[in-house]
DOTI-753862 format. One record per residue: residue number from 1; x, y, z of N, C-alpha, C in turn; residue in three letters. Coordinates in steps of 0.05 Angstrom, whole numbers, m for minus. Last residue first. Example, Ala and Ser with C-alpha at 12.3 -4.5 7.8 and 13.67 -1.06 7.14 Angstrom:
DOTI-753862
   num      n.x      n.y      n.z     ca.x     ca.y     ca.z      c.x      c.y      c.z   residu
     2      257      m45      142      273      m21      143      258        1      157      SER
     1      264     m114      156      246      m90      156      264      m66      156      ALA
//
This chain:
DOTI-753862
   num      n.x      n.y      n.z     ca.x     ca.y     ca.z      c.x      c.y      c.z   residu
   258     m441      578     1277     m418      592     1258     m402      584     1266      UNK
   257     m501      542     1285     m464      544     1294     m452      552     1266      UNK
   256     m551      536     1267     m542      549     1247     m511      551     1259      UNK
   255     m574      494     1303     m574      522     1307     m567      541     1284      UNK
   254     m553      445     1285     m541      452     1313     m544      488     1305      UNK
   253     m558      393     1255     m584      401     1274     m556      427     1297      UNK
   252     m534      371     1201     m530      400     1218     m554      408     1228      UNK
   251     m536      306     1178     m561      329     1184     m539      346     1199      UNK
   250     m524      273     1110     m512      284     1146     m517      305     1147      UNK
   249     m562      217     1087     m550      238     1098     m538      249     1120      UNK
   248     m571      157     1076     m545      177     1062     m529      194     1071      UNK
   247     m647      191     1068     m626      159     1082     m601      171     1068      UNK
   246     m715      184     1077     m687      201     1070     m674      185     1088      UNK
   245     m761      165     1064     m744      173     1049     m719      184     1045      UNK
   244     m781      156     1123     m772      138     1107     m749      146     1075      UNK
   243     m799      188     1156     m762      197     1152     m761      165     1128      UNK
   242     m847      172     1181     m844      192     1164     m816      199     1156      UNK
   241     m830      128     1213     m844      125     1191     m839      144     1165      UNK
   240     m777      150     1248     m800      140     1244     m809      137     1214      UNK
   239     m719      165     1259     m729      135     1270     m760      125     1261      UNK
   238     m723      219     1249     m708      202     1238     m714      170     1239      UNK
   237     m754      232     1305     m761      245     1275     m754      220     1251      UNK
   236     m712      225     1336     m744      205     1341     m762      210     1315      UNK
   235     m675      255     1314     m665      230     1321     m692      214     1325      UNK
   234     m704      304     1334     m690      304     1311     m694      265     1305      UNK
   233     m702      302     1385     m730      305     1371     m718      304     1343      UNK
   232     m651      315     1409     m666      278     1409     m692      281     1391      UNK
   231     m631      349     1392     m621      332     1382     m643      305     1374      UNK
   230     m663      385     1426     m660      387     1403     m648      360     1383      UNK
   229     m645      354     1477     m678      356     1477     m677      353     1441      UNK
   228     m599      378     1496     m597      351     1493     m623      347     1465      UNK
   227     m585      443     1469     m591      426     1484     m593      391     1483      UNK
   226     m543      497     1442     m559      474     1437     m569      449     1460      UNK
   225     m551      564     1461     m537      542     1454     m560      515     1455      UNK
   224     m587      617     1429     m583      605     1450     m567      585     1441      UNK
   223     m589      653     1388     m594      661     1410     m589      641     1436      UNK
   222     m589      632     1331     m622      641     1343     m614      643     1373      UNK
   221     m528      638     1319     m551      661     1302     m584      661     1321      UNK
   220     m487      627     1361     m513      616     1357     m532      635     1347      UNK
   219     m440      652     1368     m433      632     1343     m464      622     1339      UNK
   218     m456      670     1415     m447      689     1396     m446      673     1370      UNK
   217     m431      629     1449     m476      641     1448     m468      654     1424      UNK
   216     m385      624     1464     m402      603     1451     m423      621     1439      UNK
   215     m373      642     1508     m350      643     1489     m368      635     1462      UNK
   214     m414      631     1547     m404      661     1536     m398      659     1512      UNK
   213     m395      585     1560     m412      587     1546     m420      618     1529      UNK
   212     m338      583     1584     m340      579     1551     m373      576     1542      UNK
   211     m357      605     1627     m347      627     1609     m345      616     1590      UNK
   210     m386      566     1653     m405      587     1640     m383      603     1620      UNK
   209     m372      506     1623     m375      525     1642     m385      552     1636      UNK
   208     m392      443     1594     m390      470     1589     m387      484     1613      UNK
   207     m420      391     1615     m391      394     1608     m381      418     1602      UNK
   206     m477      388     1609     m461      393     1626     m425      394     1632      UNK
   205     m492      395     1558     m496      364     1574     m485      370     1603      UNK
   204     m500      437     1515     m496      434     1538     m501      413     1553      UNK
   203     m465      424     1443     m501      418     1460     m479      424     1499      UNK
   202     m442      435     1384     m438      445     1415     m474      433     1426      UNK
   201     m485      395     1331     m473      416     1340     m456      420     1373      UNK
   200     m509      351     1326     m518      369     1341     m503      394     1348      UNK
   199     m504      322     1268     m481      323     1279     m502      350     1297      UNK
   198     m528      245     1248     m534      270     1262     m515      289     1274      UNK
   197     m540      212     1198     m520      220     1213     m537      247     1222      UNK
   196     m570      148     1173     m571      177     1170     m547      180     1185      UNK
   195     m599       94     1134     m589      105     1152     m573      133     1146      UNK
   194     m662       57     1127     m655       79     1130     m625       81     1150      UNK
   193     m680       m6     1092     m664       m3     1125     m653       34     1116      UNK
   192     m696      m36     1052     m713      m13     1066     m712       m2     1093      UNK
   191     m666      m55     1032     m679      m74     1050     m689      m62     1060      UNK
   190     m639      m24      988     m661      m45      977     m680      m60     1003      UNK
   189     m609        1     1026     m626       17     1025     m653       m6     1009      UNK
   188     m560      m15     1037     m587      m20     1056     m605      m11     1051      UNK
   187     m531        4     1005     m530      m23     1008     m553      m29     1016      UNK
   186     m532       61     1016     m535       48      995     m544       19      989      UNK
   185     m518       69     1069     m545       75     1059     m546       70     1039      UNK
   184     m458       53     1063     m472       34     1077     m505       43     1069      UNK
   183     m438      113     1044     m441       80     1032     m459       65     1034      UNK
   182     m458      146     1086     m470      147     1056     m474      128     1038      UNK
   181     m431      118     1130     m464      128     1132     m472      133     1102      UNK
   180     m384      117     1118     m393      112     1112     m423       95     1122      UNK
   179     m369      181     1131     m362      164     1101     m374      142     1101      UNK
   178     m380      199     1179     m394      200     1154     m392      189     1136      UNK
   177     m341      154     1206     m366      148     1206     m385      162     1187      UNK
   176     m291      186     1191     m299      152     1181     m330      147     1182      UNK
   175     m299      235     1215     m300      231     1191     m299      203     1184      UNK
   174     m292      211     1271     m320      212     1264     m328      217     1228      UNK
   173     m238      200     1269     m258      178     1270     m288      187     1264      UNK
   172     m215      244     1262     m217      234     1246     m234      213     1247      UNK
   171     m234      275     1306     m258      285     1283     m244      265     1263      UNK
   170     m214      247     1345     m241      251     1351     m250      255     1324      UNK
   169     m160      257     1344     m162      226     1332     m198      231     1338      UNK
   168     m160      319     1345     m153      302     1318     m162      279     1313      UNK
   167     m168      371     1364     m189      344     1369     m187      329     1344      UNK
   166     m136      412     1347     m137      401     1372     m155      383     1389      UNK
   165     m181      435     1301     m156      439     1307     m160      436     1335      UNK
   164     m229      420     1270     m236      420     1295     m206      420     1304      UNK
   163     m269      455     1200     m241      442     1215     m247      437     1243      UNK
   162     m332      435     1189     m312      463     1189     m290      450     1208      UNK
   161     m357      405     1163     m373      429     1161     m348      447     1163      UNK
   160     m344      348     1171     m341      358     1145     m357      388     1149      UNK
   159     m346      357     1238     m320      353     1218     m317      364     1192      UNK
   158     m398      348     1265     m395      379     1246     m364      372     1229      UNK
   157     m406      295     1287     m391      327     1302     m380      348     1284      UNK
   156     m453      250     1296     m424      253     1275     m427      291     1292      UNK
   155     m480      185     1302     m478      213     1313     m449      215     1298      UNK
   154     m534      151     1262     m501      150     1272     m504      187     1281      UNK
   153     m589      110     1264     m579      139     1263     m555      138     1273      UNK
   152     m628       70     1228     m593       78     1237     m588       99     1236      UNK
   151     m677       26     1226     m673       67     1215     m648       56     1231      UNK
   150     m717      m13     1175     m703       m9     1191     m693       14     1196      UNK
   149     m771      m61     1159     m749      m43     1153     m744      m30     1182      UNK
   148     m769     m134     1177     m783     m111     1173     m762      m86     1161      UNK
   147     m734     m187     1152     m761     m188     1171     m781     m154     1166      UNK
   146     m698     m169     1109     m725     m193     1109     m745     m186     1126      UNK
   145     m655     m159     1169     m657     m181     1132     m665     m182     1120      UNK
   144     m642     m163     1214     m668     m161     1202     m673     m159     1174      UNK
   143     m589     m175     1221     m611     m188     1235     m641     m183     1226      UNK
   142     m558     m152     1183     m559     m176     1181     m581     m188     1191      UNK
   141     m569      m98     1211     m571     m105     1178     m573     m129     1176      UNK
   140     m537     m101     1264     m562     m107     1259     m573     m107     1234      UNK
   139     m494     m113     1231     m499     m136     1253     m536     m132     1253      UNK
   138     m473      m64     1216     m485      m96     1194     m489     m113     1208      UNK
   137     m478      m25     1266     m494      m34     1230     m498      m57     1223      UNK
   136     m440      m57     1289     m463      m53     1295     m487      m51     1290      UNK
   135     m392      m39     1262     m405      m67     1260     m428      m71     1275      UNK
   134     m393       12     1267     m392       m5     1229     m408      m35     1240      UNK
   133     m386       30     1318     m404       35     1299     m410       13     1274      UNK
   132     m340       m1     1330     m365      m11     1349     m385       m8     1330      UNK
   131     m312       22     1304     m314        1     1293     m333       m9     1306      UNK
   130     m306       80     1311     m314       70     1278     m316       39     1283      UNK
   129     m313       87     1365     m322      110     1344     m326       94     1325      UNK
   128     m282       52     1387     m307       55     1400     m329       75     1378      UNK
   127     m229       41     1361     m249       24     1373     m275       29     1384      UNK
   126     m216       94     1348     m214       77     1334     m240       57     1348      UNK
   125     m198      115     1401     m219      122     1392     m225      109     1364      UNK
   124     m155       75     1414     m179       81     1438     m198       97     1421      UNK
   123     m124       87     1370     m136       68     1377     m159       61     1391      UNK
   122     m104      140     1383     m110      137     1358     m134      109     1355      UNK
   121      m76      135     1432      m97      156     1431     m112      143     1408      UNK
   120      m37       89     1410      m62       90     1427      m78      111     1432      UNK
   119       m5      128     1372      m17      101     1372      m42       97     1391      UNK
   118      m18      197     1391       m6      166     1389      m17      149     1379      UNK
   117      m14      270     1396      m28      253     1381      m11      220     1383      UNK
   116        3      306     1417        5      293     1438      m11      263     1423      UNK
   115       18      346     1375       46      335     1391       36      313     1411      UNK
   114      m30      344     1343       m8      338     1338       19      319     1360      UNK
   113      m76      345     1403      m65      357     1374      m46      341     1365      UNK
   112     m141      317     1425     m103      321     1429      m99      332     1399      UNK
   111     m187      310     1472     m172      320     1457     m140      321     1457      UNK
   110     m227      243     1470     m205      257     1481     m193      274     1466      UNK
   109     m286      212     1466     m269      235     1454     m249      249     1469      UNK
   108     m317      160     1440     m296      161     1453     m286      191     1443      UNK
   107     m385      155     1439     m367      160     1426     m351      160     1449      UNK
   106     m452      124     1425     m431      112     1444     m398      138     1429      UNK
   105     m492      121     1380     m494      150     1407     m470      150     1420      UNK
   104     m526      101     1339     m494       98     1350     m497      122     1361      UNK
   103     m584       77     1352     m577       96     1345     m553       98     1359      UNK
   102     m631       28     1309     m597       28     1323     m588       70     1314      UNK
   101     m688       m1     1307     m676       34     1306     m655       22     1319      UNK
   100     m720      m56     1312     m714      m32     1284     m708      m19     1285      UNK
    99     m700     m121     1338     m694      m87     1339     m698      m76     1311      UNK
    98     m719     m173     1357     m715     m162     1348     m718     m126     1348      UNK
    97     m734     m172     1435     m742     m182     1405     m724     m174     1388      UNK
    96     m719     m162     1490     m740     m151     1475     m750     m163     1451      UNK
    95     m681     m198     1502     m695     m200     1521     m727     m178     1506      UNK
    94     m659     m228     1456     m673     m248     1480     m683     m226     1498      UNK
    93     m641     m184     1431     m666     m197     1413     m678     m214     1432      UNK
    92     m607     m155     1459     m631     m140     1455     m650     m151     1441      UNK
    91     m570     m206     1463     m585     m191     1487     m610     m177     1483      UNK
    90     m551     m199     1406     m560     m226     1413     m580     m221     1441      UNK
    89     m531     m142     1403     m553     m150     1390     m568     m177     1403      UNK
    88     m491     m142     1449     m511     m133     1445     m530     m142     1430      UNK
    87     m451     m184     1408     m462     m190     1440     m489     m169     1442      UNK
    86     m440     m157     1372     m451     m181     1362     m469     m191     1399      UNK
    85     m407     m106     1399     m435     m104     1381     m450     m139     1375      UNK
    84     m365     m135     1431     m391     m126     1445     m408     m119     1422      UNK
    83     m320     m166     1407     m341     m178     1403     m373     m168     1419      UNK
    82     m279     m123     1419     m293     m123     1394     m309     m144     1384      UNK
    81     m287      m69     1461     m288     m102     1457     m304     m115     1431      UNK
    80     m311      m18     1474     m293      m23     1449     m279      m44     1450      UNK
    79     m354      m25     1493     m365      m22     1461     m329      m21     1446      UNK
    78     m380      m49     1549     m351      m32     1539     m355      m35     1507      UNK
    77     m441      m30     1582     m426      m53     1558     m397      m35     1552      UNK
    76     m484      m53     1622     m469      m33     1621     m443      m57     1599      UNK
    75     m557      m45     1595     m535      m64     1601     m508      m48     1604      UNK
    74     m622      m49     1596     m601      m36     1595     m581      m57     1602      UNK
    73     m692      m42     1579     m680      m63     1585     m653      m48     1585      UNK
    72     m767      m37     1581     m738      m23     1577     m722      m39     1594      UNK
    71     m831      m19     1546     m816      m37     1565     m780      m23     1560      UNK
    70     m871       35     1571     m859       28     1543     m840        1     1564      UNK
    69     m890       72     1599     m915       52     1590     m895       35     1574      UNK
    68     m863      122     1626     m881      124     1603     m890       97     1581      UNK
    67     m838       89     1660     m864      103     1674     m875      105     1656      UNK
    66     m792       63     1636     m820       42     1642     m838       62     1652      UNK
    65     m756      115     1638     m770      111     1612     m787       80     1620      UNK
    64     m752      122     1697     m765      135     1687     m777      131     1656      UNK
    63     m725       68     1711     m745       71     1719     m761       98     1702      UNK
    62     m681       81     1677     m692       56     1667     m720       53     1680      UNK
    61     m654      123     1703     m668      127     1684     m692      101     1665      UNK
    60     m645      107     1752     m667      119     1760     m687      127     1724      UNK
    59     m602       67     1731     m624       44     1747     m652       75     1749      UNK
    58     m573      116     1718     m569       86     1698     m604       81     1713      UNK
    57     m557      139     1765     m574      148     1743     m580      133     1725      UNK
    56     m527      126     1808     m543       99     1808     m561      122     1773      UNK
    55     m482      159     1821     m473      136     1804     m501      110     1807      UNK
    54     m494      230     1799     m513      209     1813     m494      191     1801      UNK
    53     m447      273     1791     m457      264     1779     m466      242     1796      UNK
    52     m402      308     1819     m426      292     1825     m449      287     1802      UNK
    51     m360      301     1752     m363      298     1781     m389      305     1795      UNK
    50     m360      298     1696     m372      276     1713     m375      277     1740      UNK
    49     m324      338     1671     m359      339     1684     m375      316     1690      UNK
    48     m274      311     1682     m286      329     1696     m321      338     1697      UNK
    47     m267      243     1670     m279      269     1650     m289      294     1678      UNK
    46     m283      196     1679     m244      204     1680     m253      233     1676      UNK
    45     m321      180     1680     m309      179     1704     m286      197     1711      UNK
    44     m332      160     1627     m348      189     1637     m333      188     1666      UNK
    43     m316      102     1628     m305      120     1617     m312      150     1627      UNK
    42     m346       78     1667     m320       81     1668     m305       97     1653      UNK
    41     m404       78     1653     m394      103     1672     m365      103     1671      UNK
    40     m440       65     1600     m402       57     1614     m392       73     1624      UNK
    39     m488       22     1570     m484       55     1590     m450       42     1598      UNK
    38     m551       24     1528     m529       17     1545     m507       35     1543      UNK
    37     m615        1     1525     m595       31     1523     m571        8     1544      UNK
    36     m675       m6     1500     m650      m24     1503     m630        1     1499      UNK
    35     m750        7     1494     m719       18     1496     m693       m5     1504      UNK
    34     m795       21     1451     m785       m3     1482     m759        5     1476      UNK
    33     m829       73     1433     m814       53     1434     m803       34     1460      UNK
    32     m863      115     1440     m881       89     1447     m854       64     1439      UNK
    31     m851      168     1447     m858      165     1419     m870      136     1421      UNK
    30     m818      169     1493     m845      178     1496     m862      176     1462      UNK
    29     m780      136     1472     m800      121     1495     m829      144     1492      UNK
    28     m753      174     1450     m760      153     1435     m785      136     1454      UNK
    27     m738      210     1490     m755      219     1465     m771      188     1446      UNK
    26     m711      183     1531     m729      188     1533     m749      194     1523      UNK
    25     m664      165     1488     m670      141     1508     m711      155     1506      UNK
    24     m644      215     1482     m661      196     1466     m678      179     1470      UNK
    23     m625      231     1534     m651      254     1525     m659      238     1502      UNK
    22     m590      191     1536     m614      198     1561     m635      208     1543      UNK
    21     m549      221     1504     m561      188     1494     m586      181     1518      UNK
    20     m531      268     1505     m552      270     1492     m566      232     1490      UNK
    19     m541      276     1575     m533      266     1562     m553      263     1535      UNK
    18     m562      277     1640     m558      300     1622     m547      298     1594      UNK
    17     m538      233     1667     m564      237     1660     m568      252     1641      UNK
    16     m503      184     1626     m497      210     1636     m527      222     1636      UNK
    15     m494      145     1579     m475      141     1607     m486      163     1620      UNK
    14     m515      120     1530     m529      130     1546     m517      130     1576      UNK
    13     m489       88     1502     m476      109     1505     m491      125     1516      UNK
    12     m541       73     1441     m512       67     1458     m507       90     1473      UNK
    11     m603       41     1442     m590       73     1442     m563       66     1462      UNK
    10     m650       18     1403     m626       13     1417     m609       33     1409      UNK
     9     m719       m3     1398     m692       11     1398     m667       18     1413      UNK
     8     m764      m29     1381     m749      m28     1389     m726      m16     1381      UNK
     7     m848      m13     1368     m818      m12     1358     m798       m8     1377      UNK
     6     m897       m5     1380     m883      m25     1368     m854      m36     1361      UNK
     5     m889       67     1354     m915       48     1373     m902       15     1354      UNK
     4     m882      112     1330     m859       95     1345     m872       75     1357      UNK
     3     m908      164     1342     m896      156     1323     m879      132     1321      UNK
     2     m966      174     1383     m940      159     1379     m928      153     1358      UNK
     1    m1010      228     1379    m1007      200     1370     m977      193     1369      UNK
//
């Protein structure tokens, strides 16, 4: 039985077949949701495991989540224009309806330490991490108001679990976003709007090579590293009926990672 039957959702940052915002896209559809995903190869471009990478996977995945019966709609959006969250929403209500699941999936992550740390490093992930996020939230908070209740899943990267030396402007921005996933579930919580954080741990999307997977397996108490799949069954978990009570929190779906 479909956990999700009726329900729209909107998954950022779905750029990359192999991608944990794909493997949502798809979990949520096969749960009976109508999907609205949006995608920005321009960034994943610059990124070594982008190379062959399909540049039509956008158009094959929009075909594969309408096979499982569900409607689905995409847009390629730059999220760190700071009138794209109000623009989305307005799109995902003309062309599906209103929306009950916003899952911030969209992140900007460049590593740098100290010496290479700037203004604009600082910025570029500023804009796409915390503020696309925040206002995204209360955009769609705003839009359903009243009408029905609601789930927000934000993606977050283990930060408050254990230091990330040499991914500074990445784990500070994502530390903004735990902070306030707890707040914000406060507020929202009288409107019966759920929202959570998901941090998956290392996942293989394809960006790993084999020797840093090596490097890796050892830190995974059950044996293997983390996949897209794990995350997204988590996240369609979160989005449904049955996750109504729990809101605030920040989940460590990633294996037990030492």
């Amino acid at each position: 039985m479909p956990k999700l039957p009726n329900k729209i959702a909107i998954i950022t940052g779905a750029s990359r077949s192999k991608g944990i915002g794909s493997a949502i896209c798809l979990e949520l559809a096969k749960q009976g949701a109508d999907i609205f995903f949006t995608h920005w190869s321009p960034y994943d471009q610059q990124m070594d495991y982008f190379k062959g990478e399909d540049t039509s996977w956008s158009e094959a995945l929009l075909t594969e989540i309408k096979q499982l019966g569900v409607r689905c709609e995409a847009m390629k959006l730059d999220l760190s224009k700071p009138d794209a969250p109000e623009y989305l929403l307005k799109e995902v209500e003309k062309r599906l309806g209103i929306p009950s699941i916003l899952v911030n999936n969209a992140t900007h992550s460049i590593d740098v330490n100290f010496r290479a740390l700037n203004a604009d490093v600082l910025d570029d992930h500023y804009r796409v991490n915390v503020r696309a996020t925040l206002l995204l939230t209360a955009e769609f908070a705003r839009r359903l108001d009243g009408k029905h209740s609601g789930r927000v899943i934000n993606m977050v990267s283990g930060q408050d679990k254990s230091p990330e030396p040499g991914n500074l402007a990445y784990i500070a921005t994502k530390g903004a976003v735990s902070t306030f996933t707890k707040s914000i579930a406060i507020e929202l919580a009288s409107l019966n709007i759920t929202v959570n954080a998901v941090d998956p741990g290392p996942t293989d999307t394809g960006w790993m090579n084999e020797e840093f997977k090596r490097t890796l397996l050892p830190r995974f108490p059950m044996g293997r590293i983390g996949n897209p799949a794990d995350a997204a069954k988590l996240i369609a978990f979160l989005a449904s009926d049955e996750a109504a009570w729990i809101t605030g929190q920040i989940i460590h779906s990633d294996g037990g990672f030492l």
